[in-house]
GUFI-333717 format. One line per 8 residues: for each residue x, y, z of C-alpha. Coordinates in steps of 0.05 Angstrom, whole numbers. Example, Ala and Ser with C-alpha at 12.3 -4.5 7.8 and 13.67 -1.06 7.14 Angstrom:
! GUFI-333717
246:-90:156 ~ 273:-21:143 $
***
This chain:
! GUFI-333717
0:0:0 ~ 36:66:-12 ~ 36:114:30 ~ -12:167:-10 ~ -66:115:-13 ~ -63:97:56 ~ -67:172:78 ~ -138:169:38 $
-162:108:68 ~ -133:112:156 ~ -125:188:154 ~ -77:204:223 ~ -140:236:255 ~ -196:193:238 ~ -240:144:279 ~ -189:91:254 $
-127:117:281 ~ -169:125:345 ~ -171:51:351 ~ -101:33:363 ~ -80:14:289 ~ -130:-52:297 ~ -174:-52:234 ~ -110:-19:193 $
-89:-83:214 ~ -149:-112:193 ~ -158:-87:123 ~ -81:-81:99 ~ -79:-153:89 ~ -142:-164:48 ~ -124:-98:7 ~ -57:-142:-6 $
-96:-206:-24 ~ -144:-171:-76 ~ -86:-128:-108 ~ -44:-201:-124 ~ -110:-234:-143 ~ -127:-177:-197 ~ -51:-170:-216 ~ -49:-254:-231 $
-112:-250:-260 ~ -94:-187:-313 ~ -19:-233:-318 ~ -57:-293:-346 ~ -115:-262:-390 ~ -174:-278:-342 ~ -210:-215:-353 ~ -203:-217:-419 $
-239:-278:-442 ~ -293:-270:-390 ~ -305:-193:-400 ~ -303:-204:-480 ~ -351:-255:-479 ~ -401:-219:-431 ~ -393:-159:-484 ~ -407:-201:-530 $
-466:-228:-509 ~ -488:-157:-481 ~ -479:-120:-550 ~ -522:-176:-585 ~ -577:-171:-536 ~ -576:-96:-539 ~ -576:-104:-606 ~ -644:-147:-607 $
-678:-114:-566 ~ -661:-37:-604 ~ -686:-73:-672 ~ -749:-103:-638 ~ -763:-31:-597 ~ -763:6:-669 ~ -806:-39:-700 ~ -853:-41:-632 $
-857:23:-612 ~ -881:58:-688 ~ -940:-1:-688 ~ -964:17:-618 ~ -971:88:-643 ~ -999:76:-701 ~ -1057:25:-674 ~ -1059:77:-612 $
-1074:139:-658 ~ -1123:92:-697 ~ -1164:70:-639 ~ -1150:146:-612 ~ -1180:182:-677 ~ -1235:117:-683 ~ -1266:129:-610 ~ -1263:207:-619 $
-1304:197:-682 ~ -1353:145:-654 ~ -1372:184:-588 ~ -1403:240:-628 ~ -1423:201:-695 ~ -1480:147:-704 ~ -1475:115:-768 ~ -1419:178:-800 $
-1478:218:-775 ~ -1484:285:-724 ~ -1544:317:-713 ~ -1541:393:-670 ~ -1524:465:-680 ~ -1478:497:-734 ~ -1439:566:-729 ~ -1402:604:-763 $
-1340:655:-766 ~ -1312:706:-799 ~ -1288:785:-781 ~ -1235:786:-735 ~ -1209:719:-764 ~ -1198:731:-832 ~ -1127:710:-846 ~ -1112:686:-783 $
-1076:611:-769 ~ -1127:552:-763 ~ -1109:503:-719 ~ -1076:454:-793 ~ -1030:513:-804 ~ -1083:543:-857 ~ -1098:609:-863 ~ -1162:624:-851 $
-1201:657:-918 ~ -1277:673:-919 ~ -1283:645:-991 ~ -1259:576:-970 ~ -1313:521:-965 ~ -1281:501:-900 ~ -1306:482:-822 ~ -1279:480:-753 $
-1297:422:-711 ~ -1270:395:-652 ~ -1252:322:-656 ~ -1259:300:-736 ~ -1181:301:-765 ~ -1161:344:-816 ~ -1181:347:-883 ~ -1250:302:-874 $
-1302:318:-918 ~ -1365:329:-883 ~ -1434:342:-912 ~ -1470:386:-866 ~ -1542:392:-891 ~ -1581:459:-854 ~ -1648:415:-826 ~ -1694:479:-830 $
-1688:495:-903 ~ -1655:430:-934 ~ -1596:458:-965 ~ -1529:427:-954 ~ -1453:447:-965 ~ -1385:390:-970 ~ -1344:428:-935 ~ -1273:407:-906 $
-1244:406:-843 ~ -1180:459:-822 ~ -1191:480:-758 ~ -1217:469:-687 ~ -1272:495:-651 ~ -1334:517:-642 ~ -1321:529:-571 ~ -1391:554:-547 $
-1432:505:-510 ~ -1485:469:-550 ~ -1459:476:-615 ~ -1411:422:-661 ~ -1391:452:-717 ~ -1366:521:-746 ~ -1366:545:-808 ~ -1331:589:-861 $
-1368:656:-885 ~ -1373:630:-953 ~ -1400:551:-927 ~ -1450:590:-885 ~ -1473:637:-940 ~ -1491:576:-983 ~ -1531:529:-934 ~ -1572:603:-908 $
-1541:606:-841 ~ -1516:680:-848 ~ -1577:714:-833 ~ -1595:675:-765 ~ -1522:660:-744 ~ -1542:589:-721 ~ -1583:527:-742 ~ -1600:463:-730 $
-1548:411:-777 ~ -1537:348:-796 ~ -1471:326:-810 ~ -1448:265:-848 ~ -1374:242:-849 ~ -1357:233:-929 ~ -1315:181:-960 ~ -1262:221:-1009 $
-1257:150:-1061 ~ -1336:153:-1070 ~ -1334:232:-1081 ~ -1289:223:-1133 ~ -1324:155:-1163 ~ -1379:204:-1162 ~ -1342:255:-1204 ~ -1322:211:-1252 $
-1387:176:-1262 ~ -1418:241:-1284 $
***
């Protein structure tokens, strides 16, 4: 032991030193057995073979289980946004179906960001709605004169109690909702592949 290392471990005016030298004489000779053991042991390769193997084994593990957590994890999220956006849906929806109150904005809001990024512009035939994703076509069919508007979703909202669905100046204007501000809807989630079998049927 030299002498440094054995000022660290019995300092002169600690507990130890207190004790009449009796557990330096304790501990010197172990200290003296593990320092030969480790010295034969790094002599004769030991440490080698066994750590090289365990890193071995270690790295090929790690390896399996990084390959298996990046093919998990980007599943789980997927089937967990599924089943997220699916429930969100069916609460409010019977059938691709939502019957209550429409709204709509304008003003103030004209070229502001909707919630997808979008600008908001009057003209657009667009909708905010709270839970539906992005970009889903919705027919929403005003129940007190029969007219109806496909208009597309961009933003979130309405925020007012009662009411599931806002819409742009222009979507409003064409369904008559303008003039009384509100009306009773129904709104009916549209597939875009039978829209467009649609369009080029006729």
């Amino acid at each position: 032991m030299t002498p440094r290392l054995k000022s660290v471990l019995f300092p002169r005016h600690s507990s130890f030193a207190k004790t009449g030298g009796s557990v330096e004489a304790f501990f010197i000779p172990i200290y003296n057995t593990i320092y030969r053991f480790f010295k034969l042991a790094l002599e004769i390769g030991i440490f080698h073979s066994i750590f090289s193997e365990m890193f071995r084994l270690l790295d090929a593990r790690l390896l399996i289980a990084f390959l298996l957590g990046t093919a998990i994890i980007p599943v789980h999220d997927a089937h967990a946004q599924k089943n997220r956006t699916h429930s969100a849906v069916s609460s409010d929806f019977v059938d691709n179906t939502q019957m209550g109150t429409a709204s709509w904005y304008g003003g103030r809001d004209i070229g502001r960001l909707t919630a997808s990024g979008e600008r908001y512009h009057r003209m657009d035939i667009t909708a905010a709605h709270r839970r539906l994703p992005f970009n889903t076509l919705v027919l929403v069919t005003n129940l007190k004169n029969g007219k109806a508007v496909v208009v597309r979703i961009n933003d979130r909202g309405p925020y007012a109690k009662g009411r599931i669905i806002d819409l742009s100046f222009e979507a409003a204007k064409s369904i008559g909702l303008l003039e009384c501000g509100i009306a009773k809807v129904c709104l009916e989630i549209l597939d875009p592949a039978e829209i467009q079998e649609f369009i080029s049927a006729s």
